[in-house]
N, CA and C atoms of all chains as a GROMACS GRO file, in nm:
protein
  630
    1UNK      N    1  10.934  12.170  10.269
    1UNK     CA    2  10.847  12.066  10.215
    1UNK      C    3  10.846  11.944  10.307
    2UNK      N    4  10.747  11.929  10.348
    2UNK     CA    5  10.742  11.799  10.398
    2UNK      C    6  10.750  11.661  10.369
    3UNK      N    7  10.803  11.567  10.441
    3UNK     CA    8  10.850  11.453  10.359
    3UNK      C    9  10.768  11.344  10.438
    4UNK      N   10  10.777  11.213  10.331
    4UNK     CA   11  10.699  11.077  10.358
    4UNK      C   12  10.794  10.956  10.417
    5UNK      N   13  10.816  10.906  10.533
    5UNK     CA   14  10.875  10.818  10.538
    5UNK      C   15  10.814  10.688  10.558
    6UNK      N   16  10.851  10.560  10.449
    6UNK     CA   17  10.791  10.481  10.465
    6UNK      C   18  10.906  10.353  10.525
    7UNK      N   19  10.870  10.321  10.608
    7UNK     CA   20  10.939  10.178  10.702
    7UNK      C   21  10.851  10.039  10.694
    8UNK      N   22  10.930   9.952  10.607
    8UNK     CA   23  10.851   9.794  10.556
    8UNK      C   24  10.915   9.740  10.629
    9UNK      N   25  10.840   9.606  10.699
    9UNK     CA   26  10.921   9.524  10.803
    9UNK      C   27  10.856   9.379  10.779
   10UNK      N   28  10.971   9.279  10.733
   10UNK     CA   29  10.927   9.122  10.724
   10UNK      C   30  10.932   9.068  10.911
   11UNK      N   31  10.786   9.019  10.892
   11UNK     CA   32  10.765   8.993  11.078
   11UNK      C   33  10.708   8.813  11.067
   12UNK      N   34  10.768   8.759  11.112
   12UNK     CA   35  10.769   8.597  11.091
   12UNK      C   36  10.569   8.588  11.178
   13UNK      N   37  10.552   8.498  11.085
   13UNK     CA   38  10.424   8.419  11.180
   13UNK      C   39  10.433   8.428  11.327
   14UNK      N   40  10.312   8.474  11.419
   14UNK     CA   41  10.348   8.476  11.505
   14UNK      C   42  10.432   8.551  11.587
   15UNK      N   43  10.506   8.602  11.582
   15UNK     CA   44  10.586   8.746  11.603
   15UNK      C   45  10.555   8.900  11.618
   16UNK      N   46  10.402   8.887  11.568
   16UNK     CA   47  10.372   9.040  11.574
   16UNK      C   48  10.347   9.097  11.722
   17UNK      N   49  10.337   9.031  11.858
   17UNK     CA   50  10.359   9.119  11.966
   17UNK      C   51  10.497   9.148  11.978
   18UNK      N   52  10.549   9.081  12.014
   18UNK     CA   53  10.752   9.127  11.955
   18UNK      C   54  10.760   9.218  11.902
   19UNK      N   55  10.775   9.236  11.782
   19UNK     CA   56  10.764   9.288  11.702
   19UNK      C   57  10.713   9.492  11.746
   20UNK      N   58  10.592   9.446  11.762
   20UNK     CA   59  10.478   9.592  11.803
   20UNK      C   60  10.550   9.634  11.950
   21UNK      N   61  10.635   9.556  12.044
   21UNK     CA   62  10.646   9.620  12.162
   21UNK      C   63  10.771   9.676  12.153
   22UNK      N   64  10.864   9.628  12.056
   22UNK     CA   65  11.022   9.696  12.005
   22UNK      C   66  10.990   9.792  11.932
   23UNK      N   67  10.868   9.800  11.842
   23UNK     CA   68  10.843   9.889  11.746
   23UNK      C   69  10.845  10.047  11.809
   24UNK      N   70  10.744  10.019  11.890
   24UNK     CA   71  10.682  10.117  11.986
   24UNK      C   72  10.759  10.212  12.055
   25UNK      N   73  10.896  10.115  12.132
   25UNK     CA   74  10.961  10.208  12.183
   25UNK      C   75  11.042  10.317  12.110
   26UNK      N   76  11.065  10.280  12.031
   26UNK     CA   77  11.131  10.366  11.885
   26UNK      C   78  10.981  10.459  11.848
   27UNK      N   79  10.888  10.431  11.816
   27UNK     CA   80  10.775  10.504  11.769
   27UNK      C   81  10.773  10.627  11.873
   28UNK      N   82  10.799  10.600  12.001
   28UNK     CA   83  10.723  10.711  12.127
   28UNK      C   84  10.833  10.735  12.129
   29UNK      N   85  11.009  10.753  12.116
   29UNK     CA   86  11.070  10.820  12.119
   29UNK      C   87  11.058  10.907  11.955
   30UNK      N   88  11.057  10.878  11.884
   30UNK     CA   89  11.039  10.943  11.713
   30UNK      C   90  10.922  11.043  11.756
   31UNK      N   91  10.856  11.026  11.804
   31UNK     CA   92  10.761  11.126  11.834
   31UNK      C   93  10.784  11.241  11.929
   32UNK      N   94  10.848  11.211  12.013
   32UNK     CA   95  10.884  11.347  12.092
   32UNK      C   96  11.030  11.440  12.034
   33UNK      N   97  11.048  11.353  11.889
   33UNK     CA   98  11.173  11.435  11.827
   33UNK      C   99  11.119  11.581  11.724
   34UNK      N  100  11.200  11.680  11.727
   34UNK     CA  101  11.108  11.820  11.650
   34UNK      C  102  11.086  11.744  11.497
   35UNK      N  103  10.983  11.817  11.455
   35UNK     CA  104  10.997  11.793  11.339
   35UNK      C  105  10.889  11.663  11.294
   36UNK      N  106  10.857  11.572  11.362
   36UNK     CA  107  10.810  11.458  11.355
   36UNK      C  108  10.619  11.514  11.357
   37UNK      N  109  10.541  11.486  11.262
   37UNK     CA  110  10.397  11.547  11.203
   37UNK      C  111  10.306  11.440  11.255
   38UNK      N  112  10.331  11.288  11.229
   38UNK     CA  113  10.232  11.226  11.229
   38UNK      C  114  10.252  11.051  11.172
   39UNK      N  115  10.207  10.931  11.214
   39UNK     CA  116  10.292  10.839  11.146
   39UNK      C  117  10.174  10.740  11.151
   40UNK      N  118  10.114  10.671  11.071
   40UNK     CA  119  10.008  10.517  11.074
   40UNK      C  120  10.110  10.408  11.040
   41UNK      N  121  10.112  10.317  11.154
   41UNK     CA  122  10.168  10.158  11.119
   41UNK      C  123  10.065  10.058  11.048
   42UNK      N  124  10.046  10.022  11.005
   42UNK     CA  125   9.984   9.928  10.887
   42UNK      C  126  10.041   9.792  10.930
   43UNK      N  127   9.930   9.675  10.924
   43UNK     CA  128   9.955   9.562  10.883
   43UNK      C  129   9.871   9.533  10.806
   44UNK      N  130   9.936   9.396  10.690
   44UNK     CA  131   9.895   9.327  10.592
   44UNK      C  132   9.755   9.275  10.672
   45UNK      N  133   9.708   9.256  10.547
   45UNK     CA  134   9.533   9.191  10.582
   45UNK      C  135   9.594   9.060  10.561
   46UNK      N  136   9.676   8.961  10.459
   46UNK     CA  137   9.650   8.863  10.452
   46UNK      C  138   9.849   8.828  10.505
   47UNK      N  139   9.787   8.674  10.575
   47UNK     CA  140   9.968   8.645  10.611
   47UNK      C  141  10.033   8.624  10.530
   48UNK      N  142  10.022   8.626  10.423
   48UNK     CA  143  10.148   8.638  10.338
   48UNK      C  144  10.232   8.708  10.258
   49UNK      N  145  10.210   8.835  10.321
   49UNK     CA  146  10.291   9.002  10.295
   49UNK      C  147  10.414   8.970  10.267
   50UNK      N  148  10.512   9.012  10.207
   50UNK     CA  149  10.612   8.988  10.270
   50UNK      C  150  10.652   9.109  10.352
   51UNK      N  151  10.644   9.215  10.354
   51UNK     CA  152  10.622   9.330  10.416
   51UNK      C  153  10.517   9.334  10.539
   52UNK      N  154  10.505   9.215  10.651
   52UNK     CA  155  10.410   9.222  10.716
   52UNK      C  156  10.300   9.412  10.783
   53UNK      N  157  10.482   9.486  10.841
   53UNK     CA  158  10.445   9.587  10.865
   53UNK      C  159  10.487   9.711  10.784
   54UNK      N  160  10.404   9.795  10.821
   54UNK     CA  161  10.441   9.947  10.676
   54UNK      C  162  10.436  10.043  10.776
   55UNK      N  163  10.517  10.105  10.824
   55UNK     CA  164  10.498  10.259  10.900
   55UNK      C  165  10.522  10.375  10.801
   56UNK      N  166  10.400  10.477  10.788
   56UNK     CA  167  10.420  10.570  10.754
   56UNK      C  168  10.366  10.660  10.878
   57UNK      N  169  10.511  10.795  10.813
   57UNK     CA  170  10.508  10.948  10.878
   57UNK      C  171  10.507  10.984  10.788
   58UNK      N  172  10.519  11.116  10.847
   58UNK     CA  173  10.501  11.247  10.806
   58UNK      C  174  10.602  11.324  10.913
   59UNK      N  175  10.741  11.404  10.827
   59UNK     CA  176  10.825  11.503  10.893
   59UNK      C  177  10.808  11.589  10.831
   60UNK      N  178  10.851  11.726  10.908
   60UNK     CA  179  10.824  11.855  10.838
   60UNK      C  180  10.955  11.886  10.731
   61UNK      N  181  11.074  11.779  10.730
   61UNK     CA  182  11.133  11.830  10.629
   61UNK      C  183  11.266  11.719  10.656
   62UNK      N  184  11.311  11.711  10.543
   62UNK     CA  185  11.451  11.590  10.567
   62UNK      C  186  11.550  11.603  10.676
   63UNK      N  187  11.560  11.743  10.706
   63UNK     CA  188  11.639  11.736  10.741
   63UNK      C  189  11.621  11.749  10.900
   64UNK      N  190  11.482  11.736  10.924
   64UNK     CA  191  11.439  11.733  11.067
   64UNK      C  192  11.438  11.569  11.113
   65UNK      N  193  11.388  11.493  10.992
   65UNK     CA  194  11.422  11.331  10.965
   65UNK      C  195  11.537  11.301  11.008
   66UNK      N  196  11.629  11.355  10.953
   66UNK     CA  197  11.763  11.350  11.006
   66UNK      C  198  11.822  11.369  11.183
   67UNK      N  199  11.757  11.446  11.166
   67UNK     CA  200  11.818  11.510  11.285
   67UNK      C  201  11.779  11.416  11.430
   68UNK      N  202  11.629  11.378  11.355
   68UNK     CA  203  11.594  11.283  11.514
   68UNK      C  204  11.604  11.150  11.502
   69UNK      N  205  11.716  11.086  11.436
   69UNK     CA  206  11.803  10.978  11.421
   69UNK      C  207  11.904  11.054  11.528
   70UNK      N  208  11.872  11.029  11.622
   70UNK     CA  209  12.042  11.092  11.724
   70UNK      C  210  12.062  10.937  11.815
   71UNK      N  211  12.158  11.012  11.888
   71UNK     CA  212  12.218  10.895  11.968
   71UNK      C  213  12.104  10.834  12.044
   72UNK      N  214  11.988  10.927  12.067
   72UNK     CA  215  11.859  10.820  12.156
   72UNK      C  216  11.850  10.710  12.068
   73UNK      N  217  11.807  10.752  11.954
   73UNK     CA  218  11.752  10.661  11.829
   73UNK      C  219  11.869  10.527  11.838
   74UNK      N  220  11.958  10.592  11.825
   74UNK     CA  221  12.046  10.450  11.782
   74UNK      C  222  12.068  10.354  11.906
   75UNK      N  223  12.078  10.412  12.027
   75UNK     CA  224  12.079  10.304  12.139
   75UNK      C  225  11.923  10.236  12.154
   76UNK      N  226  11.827  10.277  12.119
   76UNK     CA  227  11.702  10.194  12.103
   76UNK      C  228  11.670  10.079  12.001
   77UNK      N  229  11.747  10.127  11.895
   77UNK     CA  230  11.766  10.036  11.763
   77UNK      C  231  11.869   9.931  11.790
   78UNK      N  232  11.968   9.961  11.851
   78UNK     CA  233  12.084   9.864  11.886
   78UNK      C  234  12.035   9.740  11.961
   79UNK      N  235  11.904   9.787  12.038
   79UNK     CA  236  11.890   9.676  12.124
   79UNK      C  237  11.882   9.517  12.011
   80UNK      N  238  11.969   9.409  12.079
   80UNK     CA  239  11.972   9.303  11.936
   80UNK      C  240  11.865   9.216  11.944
   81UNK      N  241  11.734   9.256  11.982
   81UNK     CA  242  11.632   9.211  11.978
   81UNK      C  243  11.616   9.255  11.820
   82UNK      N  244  11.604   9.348  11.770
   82UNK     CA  245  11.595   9.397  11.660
   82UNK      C  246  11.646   9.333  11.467
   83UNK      N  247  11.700   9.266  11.553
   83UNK     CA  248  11.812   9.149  11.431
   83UNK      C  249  11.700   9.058  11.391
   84UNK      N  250  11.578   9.092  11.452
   84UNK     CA  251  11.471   8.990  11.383
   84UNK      C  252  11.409   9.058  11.291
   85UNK      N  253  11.380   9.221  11.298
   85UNK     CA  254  11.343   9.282  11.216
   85UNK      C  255  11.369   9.334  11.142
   86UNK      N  256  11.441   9.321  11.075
   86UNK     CA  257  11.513   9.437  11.007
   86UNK      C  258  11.455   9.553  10.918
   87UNK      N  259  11.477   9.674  10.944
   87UNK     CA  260  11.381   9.773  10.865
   87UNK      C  261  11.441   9.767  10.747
   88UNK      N  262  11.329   9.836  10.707
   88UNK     CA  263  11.355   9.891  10.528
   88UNK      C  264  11.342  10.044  10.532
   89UNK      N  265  11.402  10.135  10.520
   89UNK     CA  266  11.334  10.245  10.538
   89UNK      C  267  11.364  10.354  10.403
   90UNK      N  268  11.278  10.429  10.387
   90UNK     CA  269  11.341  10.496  10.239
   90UNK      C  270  11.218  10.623  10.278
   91UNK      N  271  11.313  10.739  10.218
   91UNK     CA  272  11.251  10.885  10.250
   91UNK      C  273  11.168  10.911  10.090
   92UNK      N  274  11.024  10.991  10.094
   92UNK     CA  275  10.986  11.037   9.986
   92UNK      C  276  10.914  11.141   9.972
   93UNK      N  277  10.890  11.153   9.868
   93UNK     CA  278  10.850  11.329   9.856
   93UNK      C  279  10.706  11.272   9.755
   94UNK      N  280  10.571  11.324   9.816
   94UNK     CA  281  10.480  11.322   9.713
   94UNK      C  282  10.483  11.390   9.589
   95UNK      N  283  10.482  11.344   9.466
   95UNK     CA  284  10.494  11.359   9.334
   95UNK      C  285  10.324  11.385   9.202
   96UNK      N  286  10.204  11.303   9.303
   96UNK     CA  287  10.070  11.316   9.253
   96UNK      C  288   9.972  11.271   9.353
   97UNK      N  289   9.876  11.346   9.399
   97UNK     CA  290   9.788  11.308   9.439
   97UNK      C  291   9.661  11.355   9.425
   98UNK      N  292   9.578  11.298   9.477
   98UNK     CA  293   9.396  11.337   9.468
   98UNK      C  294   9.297  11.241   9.608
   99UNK      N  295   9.188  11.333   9.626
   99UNK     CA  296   9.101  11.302   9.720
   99UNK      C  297   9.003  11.277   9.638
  100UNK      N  298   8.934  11.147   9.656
  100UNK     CA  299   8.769  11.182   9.598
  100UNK      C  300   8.652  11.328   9.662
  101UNK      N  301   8.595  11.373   9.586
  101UNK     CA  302   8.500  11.430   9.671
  101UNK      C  303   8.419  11.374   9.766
  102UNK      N  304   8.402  11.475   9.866
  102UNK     CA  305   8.349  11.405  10.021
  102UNK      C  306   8.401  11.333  10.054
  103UNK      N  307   8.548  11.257  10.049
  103UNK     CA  308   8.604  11.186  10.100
  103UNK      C  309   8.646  11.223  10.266
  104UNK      N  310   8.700  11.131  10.326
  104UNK     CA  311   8.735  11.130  10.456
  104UNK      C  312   8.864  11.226  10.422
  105UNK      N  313   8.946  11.302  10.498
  105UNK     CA  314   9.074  11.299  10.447
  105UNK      C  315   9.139  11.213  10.516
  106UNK      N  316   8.552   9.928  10.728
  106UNK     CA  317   8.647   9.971  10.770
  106UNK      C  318   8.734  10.013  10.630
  107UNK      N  319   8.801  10.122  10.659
  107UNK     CA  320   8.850  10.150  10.509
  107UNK      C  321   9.007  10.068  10.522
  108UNK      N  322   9.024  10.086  10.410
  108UNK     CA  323   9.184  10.014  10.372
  108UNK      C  324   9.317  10.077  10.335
  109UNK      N  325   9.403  10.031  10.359
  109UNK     CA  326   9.566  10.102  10.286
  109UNK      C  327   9.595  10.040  10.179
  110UNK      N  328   9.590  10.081  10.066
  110UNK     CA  329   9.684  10.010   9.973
  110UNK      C  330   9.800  10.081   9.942
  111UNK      N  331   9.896   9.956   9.998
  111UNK     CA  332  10.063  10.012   9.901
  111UNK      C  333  10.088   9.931   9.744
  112UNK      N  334  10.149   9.975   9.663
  112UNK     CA  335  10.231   9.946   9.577
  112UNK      C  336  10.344  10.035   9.549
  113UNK      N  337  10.472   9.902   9.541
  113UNK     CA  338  10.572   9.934   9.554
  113UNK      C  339  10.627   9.931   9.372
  114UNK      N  340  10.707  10.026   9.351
  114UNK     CA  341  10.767  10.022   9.231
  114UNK      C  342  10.880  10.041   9.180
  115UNK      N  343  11.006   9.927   9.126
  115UNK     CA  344  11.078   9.967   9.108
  115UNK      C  345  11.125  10.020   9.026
  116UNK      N  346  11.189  10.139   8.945
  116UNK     CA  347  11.203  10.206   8.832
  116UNK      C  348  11.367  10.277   8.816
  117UNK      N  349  11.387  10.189   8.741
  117UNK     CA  350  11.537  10.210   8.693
  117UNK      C  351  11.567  10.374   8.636
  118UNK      N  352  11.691  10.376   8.671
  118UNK     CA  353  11.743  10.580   8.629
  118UNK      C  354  11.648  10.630   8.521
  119UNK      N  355  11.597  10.719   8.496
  119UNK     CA  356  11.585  10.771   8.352
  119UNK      C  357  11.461  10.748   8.283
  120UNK      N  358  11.381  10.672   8.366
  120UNK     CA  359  11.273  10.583   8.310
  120UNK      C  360  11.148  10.628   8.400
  121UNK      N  361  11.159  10.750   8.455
  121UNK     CA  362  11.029  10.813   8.590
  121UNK      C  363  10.907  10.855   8.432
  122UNK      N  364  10.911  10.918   8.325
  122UNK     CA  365  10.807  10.920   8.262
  122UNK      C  366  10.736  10.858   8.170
  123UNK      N  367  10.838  10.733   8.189
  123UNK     CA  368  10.773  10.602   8.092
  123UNK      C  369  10.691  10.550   8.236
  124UNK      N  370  10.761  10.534   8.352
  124UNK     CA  371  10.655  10.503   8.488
  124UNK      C  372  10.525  10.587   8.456
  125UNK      N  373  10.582  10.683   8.466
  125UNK     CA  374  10.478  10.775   8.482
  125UNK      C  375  10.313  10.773   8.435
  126UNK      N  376  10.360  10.804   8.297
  126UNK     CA  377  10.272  10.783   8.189
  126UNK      C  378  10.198  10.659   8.177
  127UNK      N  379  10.221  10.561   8.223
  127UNK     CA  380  10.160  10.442   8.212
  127UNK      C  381  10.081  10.418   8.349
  128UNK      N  382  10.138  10.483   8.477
  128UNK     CA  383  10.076  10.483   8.588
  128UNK      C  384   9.919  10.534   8.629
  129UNK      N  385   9.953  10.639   8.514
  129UNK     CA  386   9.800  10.737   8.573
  129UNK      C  387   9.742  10.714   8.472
  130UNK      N  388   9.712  10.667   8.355
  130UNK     CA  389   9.652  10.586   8.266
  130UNK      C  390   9.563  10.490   8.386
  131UNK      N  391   9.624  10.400   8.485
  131UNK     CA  392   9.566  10.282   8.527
  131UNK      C  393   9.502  10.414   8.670
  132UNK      N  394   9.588  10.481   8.736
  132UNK     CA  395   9.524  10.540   8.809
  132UNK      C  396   9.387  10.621   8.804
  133UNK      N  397   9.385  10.725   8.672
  133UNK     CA  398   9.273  10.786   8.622
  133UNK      C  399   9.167  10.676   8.636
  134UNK      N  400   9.164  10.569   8.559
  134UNK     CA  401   9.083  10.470   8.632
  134UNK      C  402   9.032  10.413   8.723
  135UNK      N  403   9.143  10.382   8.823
  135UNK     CA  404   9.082  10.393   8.919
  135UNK      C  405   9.001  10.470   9.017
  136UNK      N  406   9.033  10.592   9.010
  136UNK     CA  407   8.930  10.695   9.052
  136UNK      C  408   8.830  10.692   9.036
  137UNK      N  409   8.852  10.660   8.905
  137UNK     CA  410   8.650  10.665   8.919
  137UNK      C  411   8.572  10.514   8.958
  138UNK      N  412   8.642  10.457   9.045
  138UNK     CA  413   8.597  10.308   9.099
  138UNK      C  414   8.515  10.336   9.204
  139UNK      N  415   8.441  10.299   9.277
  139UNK     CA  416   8.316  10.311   9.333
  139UNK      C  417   8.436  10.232   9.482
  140UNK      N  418   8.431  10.317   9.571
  140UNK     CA  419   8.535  10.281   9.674
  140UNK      C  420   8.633  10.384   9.657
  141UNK      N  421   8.692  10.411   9.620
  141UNK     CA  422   8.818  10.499   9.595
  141UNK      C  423   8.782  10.622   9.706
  142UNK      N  424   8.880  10.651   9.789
  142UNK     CA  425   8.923  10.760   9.864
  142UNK      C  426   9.003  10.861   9.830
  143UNK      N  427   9.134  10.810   9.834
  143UNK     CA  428   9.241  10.918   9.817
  143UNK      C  429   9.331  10.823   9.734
  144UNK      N  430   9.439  10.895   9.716
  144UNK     CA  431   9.582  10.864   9.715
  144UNK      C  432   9.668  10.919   9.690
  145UNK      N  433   9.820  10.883   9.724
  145UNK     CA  434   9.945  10.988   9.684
  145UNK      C  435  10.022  10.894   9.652
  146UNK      N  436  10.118  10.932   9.499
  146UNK     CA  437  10.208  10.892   9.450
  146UNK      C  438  10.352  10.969   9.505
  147UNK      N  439  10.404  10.867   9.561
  147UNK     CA  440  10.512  10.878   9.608
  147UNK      C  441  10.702  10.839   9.573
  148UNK      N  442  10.780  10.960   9.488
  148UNK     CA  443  10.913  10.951   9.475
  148UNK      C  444  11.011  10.935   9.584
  149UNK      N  445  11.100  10.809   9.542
  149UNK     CA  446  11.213  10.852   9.632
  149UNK      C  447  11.286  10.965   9.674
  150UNK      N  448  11.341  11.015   9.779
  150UNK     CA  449  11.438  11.121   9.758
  150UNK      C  450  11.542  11.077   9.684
  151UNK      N  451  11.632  11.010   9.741
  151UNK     CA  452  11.765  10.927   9.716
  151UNK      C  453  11.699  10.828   9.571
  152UNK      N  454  11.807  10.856   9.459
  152UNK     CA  455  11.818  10.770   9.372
  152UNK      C  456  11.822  10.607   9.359
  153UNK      N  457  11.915  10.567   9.458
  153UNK     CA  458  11.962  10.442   9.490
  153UNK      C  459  11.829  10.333   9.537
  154UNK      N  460  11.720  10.419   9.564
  154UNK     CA  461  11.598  10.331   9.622
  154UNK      C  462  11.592  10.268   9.589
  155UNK      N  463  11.530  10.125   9.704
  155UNK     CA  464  11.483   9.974   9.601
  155UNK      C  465  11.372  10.034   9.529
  156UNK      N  466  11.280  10.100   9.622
  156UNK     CA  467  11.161  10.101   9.539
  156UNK      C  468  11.147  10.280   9.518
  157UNK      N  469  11.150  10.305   9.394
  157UNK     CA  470  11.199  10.434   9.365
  157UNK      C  471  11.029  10.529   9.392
  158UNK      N  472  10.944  10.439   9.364
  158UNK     CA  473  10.779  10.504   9.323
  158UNK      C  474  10.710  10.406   9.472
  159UNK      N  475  10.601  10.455   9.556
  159UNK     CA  476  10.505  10.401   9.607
  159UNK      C  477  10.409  10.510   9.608
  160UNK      N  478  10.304  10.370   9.589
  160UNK     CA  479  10.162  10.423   9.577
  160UNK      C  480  10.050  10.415   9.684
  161UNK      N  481  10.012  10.486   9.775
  161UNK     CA  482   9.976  10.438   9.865
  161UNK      C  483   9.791  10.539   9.924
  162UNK      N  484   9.688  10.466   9.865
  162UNK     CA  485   9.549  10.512   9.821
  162UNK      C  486   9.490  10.443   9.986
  163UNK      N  487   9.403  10.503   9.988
  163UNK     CA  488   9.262  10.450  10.056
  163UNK      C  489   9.125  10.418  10.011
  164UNK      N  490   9.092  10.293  10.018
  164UNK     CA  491   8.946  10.260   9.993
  164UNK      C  492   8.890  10.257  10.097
  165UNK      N  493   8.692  10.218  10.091
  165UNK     CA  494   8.623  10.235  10.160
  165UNK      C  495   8.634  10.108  10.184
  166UNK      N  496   8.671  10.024  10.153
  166UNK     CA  497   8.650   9.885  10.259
  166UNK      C  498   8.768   9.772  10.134
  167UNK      N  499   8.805   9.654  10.172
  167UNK     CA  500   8.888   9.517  10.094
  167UNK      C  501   8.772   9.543  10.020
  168UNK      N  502   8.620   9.506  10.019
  168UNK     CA  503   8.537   9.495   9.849
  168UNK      C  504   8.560   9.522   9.773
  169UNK      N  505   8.587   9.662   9.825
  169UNK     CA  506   8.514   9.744   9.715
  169UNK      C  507   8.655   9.780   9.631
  170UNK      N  508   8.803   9.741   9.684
  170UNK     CA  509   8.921   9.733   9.612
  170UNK      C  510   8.931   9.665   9.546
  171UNK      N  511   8.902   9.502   9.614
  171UNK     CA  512   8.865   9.416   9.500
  171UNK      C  513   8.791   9.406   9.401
  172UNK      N  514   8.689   9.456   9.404
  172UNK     CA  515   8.564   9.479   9.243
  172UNK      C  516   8.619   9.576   9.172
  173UNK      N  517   8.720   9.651   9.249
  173UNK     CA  518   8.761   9.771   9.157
  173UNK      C  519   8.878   9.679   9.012
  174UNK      N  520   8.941   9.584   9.072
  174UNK     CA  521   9.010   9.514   8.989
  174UNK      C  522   8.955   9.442   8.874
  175UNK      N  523   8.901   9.526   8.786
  175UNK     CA  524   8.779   9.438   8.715
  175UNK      C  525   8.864   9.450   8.567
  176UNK      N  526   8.782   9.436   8.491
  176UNK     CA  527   8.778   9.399   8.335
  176UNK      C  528   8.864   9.531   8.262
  177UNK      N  529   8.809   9.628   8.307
  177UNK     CA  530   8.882   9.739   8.257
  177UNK      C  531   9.000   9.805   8.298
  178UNK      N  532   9.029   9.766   8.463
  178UNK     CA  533   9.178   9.707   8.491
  178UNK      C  534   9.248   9.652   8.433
  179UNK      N  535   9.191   9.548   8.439
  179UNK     CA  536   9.322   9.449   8.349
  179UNK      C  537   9.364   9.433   8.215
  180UNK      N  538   9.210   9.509   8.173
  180UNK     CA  539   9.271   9.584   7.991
  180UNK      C  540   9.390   9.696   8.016
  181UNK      N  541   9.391   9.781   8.076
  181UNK     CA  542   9.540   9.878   8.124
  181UNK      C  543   9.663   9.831   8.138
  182UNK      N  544   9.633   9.740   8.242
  182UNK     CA  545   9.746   9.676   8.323
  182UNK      C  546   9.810   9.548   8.230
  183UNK      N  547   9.730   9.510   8.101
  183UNK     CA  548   9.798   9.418   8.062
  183UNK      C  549   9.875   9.478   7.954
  184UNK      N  550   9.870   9.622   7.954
  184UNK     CA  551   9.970   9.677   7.842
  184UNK      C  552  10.120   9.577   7.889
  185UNK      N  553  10.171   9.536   7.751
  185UNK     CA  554  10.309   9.479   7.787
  185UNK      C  555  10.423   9.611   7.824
  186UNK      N  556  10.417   9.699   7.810
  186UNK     CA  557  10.494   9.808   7.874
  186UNK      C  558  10.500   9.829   8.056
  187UNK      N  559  10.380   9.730   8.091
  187UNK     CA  560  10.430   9.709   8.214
  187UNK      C  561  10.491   9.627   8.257
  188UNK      N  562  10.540   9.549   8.166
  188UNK     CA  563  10.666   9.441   8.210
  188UNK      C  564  10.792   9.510   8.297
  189UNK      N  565  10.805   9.634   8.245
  189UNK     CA  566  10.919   9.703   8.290
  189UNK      C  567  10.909   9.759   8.457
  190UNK      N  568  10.752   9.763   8.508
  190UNK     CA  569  10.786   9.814   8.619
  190UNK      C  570  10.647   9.724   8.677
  191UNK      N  571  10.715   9.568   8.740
  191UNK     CA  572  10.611   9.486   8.798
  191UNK      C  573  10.560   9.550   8.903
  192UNK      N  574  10.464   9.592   8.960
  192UNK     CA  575  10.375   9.596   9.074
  192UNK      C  576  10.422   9.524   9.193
  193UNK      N  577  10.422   9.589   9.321
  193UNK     CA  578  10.453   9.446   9.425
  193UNK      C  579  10.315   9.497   9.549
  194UNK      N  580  10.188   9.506   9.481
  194UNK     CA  581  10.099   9.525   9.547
  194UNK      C  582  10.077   9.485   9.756
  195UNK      N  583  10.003   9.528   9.834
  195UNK     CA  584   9.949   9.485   9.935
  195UNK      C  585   9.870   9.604   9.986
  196UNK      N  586   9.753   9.513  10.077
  196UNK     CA  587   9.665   9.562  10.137
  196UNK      C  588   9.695   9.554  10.272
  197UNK      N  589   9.667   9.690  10.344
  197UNK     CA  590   9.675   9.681  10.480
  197UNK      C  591   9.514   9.779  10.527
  198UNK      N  592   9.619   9.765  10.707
  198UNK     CA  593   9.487   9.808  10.778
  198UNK      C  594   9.565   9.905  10.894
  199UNK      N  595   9.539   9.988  10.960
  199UNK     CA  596   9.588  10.060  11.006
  199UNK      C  597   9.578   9.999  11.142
  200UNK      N  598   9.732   9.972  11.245
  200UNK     CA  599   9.671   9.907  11.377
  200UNK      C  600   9.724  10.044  11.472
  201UNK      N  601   9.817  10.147  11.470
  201UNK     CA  602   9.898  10.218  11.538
  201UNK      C  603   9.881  10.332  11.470
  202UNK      N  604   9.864  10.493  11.560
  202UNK     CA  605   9.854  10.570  11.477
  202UNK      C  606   9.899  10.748  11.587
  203UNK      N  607   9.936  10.850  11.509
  203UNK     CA  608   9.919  10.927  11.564
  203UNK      C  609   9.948  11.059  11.512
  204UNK      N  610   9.881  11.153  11.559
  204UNK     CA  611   9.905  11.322  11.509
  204UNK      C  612   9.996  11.429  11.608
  205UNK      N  613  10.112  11.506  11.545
  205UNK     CA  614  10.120  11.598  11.651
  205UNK      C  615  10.055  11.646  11.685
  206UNK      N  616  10.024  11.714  11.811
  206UNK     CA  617   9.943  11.862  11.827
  206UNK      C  618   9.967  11.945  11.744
  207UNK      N  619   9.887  11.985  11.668
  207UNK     CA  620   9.888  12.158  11.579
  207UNK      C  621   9.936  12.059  11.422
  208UNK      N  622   9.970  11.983  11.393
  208UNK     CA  623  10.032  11.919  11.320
  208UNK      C  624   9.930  11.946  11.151
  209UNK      N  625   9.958  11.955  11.052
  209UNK     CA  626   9.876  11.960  10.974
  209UNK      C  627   9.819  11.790  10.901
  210UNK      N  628   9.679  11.785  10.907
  210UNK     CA  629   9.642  11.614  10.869
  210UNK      C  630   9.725  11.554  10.740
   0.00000   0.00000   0.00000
């Protein structure tokens, strides 16, 4: 079963190139890890999110999630540039959904 | 340009079909809003989550989300049974994005 991971990130005024160029390097390594389907980063329309940014994926299964948290992952995260962002991250499993007809998917 | 909406929800042990039940009451509704795309209701894996439920839909544009918030919304939503599981709504926009190869959408 495939799983949803959603990553919320409080990003101060002003901060969002920071932010998007630390993001990134973590994003393009997460991506060349097995297992990894597909992911949209999201920002708030209005500045006062507190969640400025939202990354969602898509892994083919928890335990592939797992797996590409390895030592790459953590020496990219360590960098202490990162102490500005701090993630939120929490794993989920869709429970209900629906498409309108003719919708985009 | 279409839109992301998250809502985040927190829902204490034991209490997923009192969420529940009161959720798709307001959701069924929304579907049939003139804008409405998709959406998937989303469970934590892990118990311990801040936010145990997210909801995370696509509209056809901010309007048409906003008009969707109308009169017959807020007759739903003002059931006092949603005291128990406040909303922590936001709108986004997609800035970063990507698919594996072969990957399913």
């Amino acid at each position: 079963m495939s799983v949803t991971f959603v990553n919320l990130f409080a990003v101060q005024p002003g901060r969002d190139a920071a932010f998007l160029e630390l993001w990134q390097r973590v994003n393009t390594y997460m991506q060349g890890q097995p297992g990894y389907l597909d992911h949209q980063l999201h920002r708030a329309l209005s500045p006062d999110a507190r969640y400025r940014f939202v990354n969602i994926a898509h892994w083919t299964s928890e335990s592939t999630w797992q797996a590409a948290h390895d030592e790459g992952f953590r020496a990219l995260t360590g960098d202490p540039a990162w102490q500005e962002f701090p993630p939120f991250p929490t794993l989920y499993e869709v429970v209900h959904e629906n498409h309108a007809a003719g919708a985009r998917s």
